[in-house]
Structures are given as structure tokens and as C-alpha cells.
N, C-alpha and C positions, 0 to 999 in steps of 0.2 A: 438539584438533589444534594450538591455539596452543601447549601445555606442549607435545605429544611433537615438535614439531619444529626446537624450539632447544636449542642443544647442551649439554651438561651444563655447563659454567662459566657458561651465560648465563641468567639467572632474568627472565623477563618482570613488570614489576612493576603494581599493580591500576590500572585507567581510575580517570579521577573525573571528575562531570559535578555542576556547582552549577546550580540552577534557583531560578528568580523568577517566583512566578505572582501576579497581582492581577487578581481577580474582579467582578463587581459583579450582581446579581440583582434584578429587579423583575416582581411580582404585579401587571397590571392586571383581572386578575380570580382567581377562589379556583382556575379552571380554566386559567389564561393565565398563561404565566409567562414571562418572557425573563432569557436569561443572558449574560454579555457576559464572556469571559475572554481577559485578555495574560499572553503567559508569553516567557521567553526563558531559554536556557542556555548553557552554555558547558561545553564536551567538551575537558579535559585529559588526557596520558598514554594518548593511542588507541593501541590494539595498530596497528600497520599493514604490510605488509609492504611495504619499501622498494623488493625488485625484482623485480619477477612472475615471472624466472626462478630463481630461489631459495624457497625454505619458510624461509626464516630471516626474524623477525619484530622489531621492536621496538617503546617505545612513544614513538616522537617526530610521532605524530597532535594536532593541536589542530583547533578548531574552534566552531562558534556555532549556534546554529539560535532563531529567534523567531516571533512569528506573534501572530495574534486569532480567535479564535471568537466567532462569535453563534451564540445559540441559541433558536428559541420554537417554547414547548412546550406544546400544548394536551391534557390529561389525561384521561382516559376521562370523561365524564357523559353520562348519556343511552346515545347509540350510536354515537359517533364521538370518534377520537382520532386526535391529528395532530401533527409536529413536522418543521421547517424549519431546517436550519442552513447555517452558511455559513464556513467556514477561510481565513486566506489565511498562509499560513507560508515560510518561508525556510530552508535549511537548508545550512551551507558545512562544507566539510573542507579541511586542508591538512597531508598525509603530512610535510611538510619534506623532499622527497626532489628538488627543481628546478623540480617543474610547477608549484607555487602552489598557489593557493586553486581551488576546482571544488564543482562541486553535486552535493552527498550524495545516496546511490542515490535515498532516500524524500523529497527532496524537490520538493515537487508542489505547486506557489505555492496555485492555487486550487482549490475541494473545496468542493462541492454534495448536502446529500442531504437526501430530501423522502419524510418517510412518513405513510401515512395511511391508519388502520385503521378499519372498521367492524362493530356487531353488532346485527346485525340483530334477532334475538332469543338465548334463555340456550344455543343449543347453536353457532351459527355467527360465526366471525368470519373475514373476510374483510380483505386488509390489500393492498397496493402500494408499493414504494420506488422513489424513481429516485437514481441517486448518477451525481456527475460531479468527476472530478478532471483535472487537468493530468497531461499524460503524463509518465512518468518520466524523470528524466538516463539517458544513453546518450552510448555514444563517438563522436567522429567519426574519420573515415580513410579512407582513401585506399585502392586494390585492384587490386595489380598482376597481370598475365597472364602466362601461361607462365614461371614462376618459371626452370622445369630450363630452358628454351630449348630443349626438345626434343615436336616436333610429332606425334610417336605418344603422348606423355604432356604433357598440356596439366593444368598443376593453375596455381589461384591463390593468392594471399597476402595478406594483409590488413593493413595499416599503421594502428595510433593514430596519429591527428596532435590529439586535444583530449580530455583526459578530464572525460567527460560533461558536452559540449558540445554536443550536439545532444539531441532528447527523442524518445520513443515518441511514438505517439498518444496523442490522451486517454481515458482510460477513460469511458467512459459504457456504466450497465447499470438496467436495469429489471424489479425482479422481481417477480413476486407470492406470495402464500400463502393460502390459506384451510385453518383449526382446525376440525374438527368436534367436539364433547366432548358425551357421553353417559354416563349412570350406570348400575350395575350394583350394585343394592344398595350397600355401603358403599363400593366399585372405582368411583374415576374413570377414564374414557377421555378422547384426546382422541387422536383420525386427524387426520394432516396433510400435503398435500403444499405442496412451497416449488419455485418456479424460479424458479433464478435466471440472467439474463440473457436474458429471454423474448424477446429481437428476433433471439436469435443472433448478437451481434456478438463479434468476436475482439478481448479486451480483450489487449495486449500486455503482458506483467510482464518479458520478457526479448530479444534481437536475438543472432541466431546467423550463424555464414558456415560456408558451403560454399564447402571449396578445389575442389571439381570444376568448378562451375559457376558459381563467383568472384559468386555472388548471395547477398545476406541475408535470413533469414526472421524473423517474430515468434514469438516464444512466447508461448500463454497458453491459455484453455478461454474457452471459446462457452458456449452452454447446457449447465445442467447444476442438471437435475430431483433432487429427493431429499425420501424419503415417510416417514413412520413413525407409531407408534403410543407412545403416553405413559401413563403409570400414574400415578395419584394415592390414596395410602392414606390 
């Protein structure tokens, strides 16, 4: 959509993003490992489109994004296996179009997730994850009433006054899985069902308005089970 809708004299030309990553890894056991990683980049030449009422794009987007992960990670022995990490990232854009600098859709400072599997014996594994992040950038604005000024048609309007300036909620979701695997002569099986977000909570990924009733909704999916069956030759 970027190429088919700039006009034929106008050639959009490629992003470049330069990245710095420095690692560091330590074994305190053969099963125990922690991983500790800084990275930052920096995002030239972003496609962006300058005026949200036009499709004409170009590429005067810059930008940054940095962060740290830890990570430990405890490896299958025995019957349990387990691993803890922990994010904390940043992530900025600035279209050059007046507004400035503002907080890129994906970034979400803090980010939590916590898995931990068990096998009981050679056919069952059973597993849990809980993940938790900062809720995403979103706009802020303002929401005027009876636009037409006419009281048989009452609609509303919705004004940006910050771009993504205010955030979602935080995502937090907790799922579980349990692997059944069974052989069939030389045919491996393995049944599995996975849910994920077993509390049922409404993780928001998006914010919508109704001009009818001048109110905003979330978007996003609650639970949502999913089962199958796996082949191993």
C-alpha cells in the first residue's frame, strides 16, 4: 500500500534502522543460566504519512528505541523446567510533521513473563505462563456532542489533542497447557490443549469511538482455548 499510493513521480525510498546489542551470559549451574542483554537502535528514513487525511506518504520518520532484558532460565532435569524474564524498553518516533517526538504504538516500558513447566512422567507435561506488560501508547482527545446541532440527529466527534499520550490498560494474561504424547509403533502423537488467558480478562491491543453514543470501547480477545493433535515420524 506504501508503493500503490504515492504518485507516479514520487518513489518512496528504503527505512534503515542501525542496532547495538551487548550481551552478557552466566551459568551458575549446568541447569541455571542467566542472560542479561542492552540493545538500542535507531530508526532512519520511516515511511510515515504526514497527513492522516491524505494516502500520500513519505520518508521524513526518525526515531530511537532502547531497553534491557534479564533473563533465567532454568532447563529441563528431572521434571521441572522454568524461566523468568523481565524487559524494560523505550521506544520514541518523530514523523517531523509539528507534533514532535511521541511513544511508538509497541512501546510498553515494563514486561514480565513467568513460565514453568512440569513432567510428571514420559507421557504428560503440563506447563503455566503468566506475562505482564505496560499497556500500549493511545491518543488522547477531547469529544464533542451534537456535531450537526440538530436534536433529531445527535452524533459525536472526536478530537486528538496528544498523540499517544495516554496508554491502554496493562496486558496481563495467564495461561495454561497440558501435552499428552503417546506412541503408535514408529508414529509419534502428542494431544494438546492450550488457554490462553484462563481468567478471562479483556487484554486491550486497540481504542475505538462511536459517533452515536460519543463513548470509546477496547479492543482485543479474552479467552481463547485452542487443541490439536501432532505427528512425529
Amino acid at each position: 500500500s506504501e508503493i500503490a499510493d504515492q504518485p507516479k513521480e514520487k518513489k518512496l525510498e528504503n527505512e534503515k534502522i542501525t542496532q547495538f546489542i551487548l550481551g552478557y551470559k552466566k551459568y551458575f549451574r549446568p541447569d541455571l543460566k542467566l542472560t542479561v542483554e542492552g540493545w538500542y537502535k535507531l530508526f532512519d528514513n520511516m515511511i510515515v504519512r504526514p497527513n492522516s487525511s491524505y494516502s500520500e506518504q513519505n520518508n521524513s520518520g526518525e526515531g530511537w528505541a532502547g531497553g534491557i532484558d534479564f533473563n533465567l532460565t532454568k532447563r529441563l532435569t528431572k521434571k521441572v523446567y522454568g524461566q523468568i524474564g523481565y524487559s524494560y524498553m523505550q521506544s520514541k518516533r518523530n514523523n517531523n510533521d509539528g507534533v514532535g517526538e511521541y511513544d511508538f504504538t509497541f512501546s510498553q516500558p515494563h514486561q514480565v513473563n513467568f513460565l514453568i513447566s512440569y513432567k510428571p512422567n514420559k507421557h504428560w507435561i503440563l506447563a503455566a505462563k503468566f506475562r505482564y506488560a505496560t499497556g500500549k501508547p493511545t491518543d488522547e482527545y477531547i469529544v464533542h456532542s451534537n456535531i450537526f446541532n440538530d436534536p433529531d440527529y445527535t452524533r459525536y466527534s472526536m478530537e486528538t489533542t496528544g498523540r499517544n499520550t495516554n496508554r491502554l490498560p496493562d496486558f496481563i494474561s495467564l495461561d495454561v497447557r497440558a501435552d499428552y504424547r503417546f506412541q503408535i509403533k514408529r508414529l509419534g502423537m502428542t494431544a494438546f490443549i492450550d488457554i490462553v488467558d484462563i481468567n478471562n480478562r479483556l487484554n486491550a491491543n486497540g481504542e475505538s469511538f462511536n459517533s452515536i453514543t460519543g463513548k470509546t470501547f477496547y479492543e482485543g480477545i479474552q479467552i481463547f482455548p485452542t487443541f490439536g493433535l501432532k505427528f512425529e515420524f
